[in-house]
N, C-alpha and C positions, 0 to 999 in steps of 0.2 A: 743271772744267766751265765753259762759257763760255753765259752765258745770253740769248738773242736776241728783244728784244719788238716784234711789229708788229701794228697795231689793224685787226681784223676787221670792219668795220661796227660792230657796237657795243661788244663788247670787244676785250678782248687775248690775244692768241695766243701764247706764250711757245715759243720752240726751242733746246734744251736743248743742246748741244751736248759730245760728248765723245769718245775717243778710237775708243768703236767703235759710234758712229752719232747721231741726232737722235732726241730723246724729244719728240712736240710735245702740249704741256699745252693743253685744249680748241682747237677746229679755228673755230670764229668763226661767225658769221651765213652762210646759204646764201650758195651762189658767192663764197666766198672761198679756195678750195681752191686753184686755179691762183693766186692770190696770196701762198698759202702756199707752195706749191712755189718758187715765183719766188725767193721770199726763201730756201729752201735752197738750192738754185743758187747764189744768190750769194755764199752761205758756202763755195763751193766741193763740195757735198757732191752726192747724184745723190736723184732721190725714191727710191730702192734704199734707201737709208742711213736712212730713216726706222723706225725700231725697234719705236714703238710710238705713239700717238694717244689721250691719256691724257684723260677730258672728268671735271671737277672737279666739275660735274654735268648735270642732261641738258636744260637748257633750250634753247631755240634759235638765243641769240646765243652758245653756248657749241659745243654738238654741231650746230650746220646744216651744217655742209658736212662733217662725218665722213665720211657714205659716199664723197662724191665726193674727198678727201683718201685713203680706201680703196684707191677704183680706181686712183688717180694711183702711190702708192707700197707697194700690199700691205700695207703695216702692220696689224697686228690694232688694233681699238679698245678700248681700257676705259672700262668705267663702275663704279660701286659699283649690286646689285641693286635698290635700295631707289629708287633711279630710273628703273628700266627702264619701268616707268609713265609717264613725261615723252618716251620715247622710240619707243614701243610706236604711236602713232597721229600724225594728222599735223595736230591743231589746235593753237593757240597756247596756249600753261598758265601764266598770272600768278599768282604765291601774292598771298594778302592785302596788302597795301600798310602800310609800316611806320606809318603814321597816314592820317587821315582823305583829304588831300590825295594822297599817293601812292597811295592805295587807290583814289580814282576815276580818277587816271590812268592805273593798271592796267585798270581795268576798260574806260574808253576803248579802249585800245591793242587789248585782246582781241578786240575787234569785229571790228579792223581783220585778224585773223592769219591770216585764208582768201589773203589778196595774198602770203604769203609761206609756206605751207607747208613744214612739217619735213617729210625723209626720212627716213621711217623706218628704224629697225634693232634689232637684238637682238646686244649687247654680245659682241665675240671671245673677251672676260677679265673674271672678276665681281672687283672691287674688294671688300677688303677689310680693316678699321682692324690695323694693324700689320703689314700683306703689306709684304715688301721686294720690289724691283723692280729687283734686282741679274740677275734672268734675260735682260732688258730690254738691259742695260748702263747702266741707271742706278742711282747710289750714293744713295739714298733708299728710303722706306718711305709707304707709306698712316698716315693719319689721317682716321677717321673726324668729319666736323665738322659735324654736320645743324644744320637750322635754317631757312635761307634753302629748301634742300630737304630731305626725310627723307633723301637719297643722296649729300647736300653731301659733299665729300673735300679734304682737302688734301695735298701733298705736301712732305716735311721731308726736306732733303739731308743730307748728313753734312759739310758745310763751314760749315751755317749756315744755309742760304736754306730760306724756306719759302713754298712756294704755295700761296694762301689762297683760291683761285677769288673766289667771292663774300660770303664768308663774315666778310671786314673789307673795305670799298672806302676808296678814298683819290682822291675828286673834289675836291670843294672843301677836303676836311681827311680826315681818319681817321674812319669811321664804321661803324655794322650796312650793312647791305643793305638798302634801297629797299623791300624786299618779301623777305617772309618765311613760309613756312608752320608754325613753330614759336618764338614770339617765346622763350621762357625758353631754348632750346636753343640757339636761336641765342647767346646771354650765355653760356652754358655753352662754345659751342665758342670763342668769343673768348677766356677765360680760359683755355681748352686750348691754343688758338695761343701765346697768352704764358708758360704754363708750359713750353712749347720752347723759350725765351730764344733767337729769330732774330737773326740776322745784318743778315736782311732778308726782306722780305716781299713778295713778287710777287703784287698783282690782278689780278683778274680784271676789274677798271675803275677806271682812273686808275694813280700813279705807282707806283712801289714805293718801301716806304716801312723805314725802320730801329726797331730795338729802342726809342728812346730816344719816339718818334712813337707807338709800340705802348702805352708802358706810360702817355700821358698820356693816350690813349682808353680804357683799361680800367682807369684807377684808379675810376672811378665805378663800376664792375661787377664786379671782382673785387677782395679783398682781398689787396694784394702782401706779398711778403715784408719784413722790414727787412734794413737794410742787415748788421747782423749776421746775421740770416739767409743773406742772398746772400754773405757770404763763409763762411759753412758747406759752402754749397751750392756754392761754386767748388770747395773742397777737394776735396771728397767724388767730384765729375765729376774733377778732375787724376787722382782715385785709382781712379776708373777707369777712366781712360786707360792706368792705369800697371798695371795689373794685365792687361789686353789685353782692357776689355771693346769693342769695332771690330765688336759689332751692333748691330742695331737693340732690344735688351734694353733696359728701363727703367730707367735707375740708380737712379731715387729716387722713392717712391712715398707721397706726404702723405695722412692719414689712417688708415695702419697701417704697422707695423713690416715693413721690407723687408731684404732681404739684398743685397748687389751681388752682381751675375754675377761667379762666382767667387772667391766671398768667403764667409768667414761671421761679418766682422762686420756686425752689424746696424748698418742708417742710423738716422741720428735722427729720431724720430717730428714730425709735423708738422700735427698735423689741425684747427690752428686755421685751417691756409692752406686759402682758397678752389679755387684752382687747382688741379688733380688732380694732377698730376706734371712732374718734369722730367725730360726725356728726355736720354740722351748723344748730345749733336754734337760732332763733329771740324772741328775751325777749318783750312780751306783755305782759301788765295783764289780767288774766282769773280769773274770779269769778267764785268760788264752791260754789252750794248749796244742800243739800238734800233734797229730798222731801218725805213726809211718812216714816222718820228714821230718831229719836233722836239724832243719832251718827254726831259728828258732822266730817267737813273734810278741809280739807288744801284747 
């Protein structure tokens, strides 16, 4: 899969690229649809080839031009239920502000949200945490990652990469999200992105960013494995590779004694780690490009 970023008015728009069509991860701020399309075109593809319109959740620099991205290439939209509420009406929705200064510039901005009204909609596909998306033609699976919203999602390939929407941003450095309607969940889903042990890490604002970047923002909020641990943890993934576990099944589950898919030896327990679990990924290589952004990315 070949991954394609270009900035929507205020986020990023990610186009997924793979042998039987375009996955496009959130659709950007209104009227950005025809610049979305543009940018498939130029991969050579047709808006036909667009598969599915995947929004990591339902705010309006994220879902504003879905429907109009809709009508351009048929694709059905996903969202996860728990945001259909963000989507349902057509005012501006800021969550709280992750401190006092964010929180009045949210409140500012909201004033201003009747100039730019969301189109409304009601989701083609309800997103849900562990749904694969192989129907799609994409080699990935849902992760449920609320916080920033109750219907936050991210999406984890089977090569490595994982799409974080808003749920870790990388502007100035590696951070939470600006605003948040559930601050403790929001820590919980960051420790859950890092328990995927990514590749790499695709925002929903600013760069994408690597494992090595991931784990010096979430040493303060989750408790990491040691390095004995993480070659435990290597092993255990090699063996189930090797044994043919190629779904999206959980190999290793901290906090209670687990069995590997199609095994019955038990993994070793681990419920001092914070982290909930590590998932099995398949190390492919994925080329990132941007397109219409200087910036370059991992």
């Amino acid at each position: 899969m070949n991954v394609h970023t270009i900035f929507t008015g205020i986020a990023n728009t990610h186009l997924v690229e793979s042998e039987r069509g375009i996955v496009v991860i959130d659709a950007g701020m209104p009227r950005q649809a025809r610049r979305i399309v543009n940018a498939i075109r130029a991969l050579g593809h047709s808006p036909q080839d667009v598969r599915l319109i995947l929004l990591t959740h339902g705010h309006i620099d994220h879902a504003g031009s879905a429907v109009a991205l809709k009508r351009l290439t048929d694709a059905p939209i996903a969202l996860h239920r728990a945001d259909a509420r963000l989507t349902a009406t057509r005012d501006l929705k800021i969550p709280p502000g992750r401190n006092a200064r964010t929180d009045g510039v949210g409140r500012t901005i909201a004033k201003f949200g009747w100039a730019v009204p969301l189109e409304t909609f009601t989701p083609d596909v309800w997103l849900e945490d562990g749904q694969s998306l192989r129907d799609f033609g994409f080699a990935a699976r849902v992760v449920h990652t609320p916080g920033h919203t109750a219907g936050s999602i991210s999406v984890a390939l089977e090569d490595g990469a994982v799409f974080v929407g808003d749920a870790i941003l990388n502007l100035l450095h590696v951070s939470f999200p600006l605003f948040w309607e559930d601050a403790a969940a929001a820590r919980e889903s960051a420790c859950r992105i890092r328990s995927l042990q990514p590749r790499v890490c695709y925002s929903g604002h600013g760069r994408a960013f690597d494992l090595n970047a991931l784990d010096a923002f979430v040493a303060d909020h989750c408790r990491l494995p040691s390095r004995r641990n993480r070659s435990t943890i290597k092993s255990i993934r090699q063996n189930c590779l090797s044994i043919g576990a190629l779904d999206s099944s959980r190999c290793i589950s901290f906090g209670s004694k687990t069995l590997s898919p199609r095994s019955s030896s038990p993994l070793y327990r681990r419920s001092s780690l914070r982290c909930s679990s590590y998932d099995l990924s398949i190390s492919k290589n994925t080329s990132s490009r941007r397109l219409g952004d200087t910036s370059s990315s991992i």
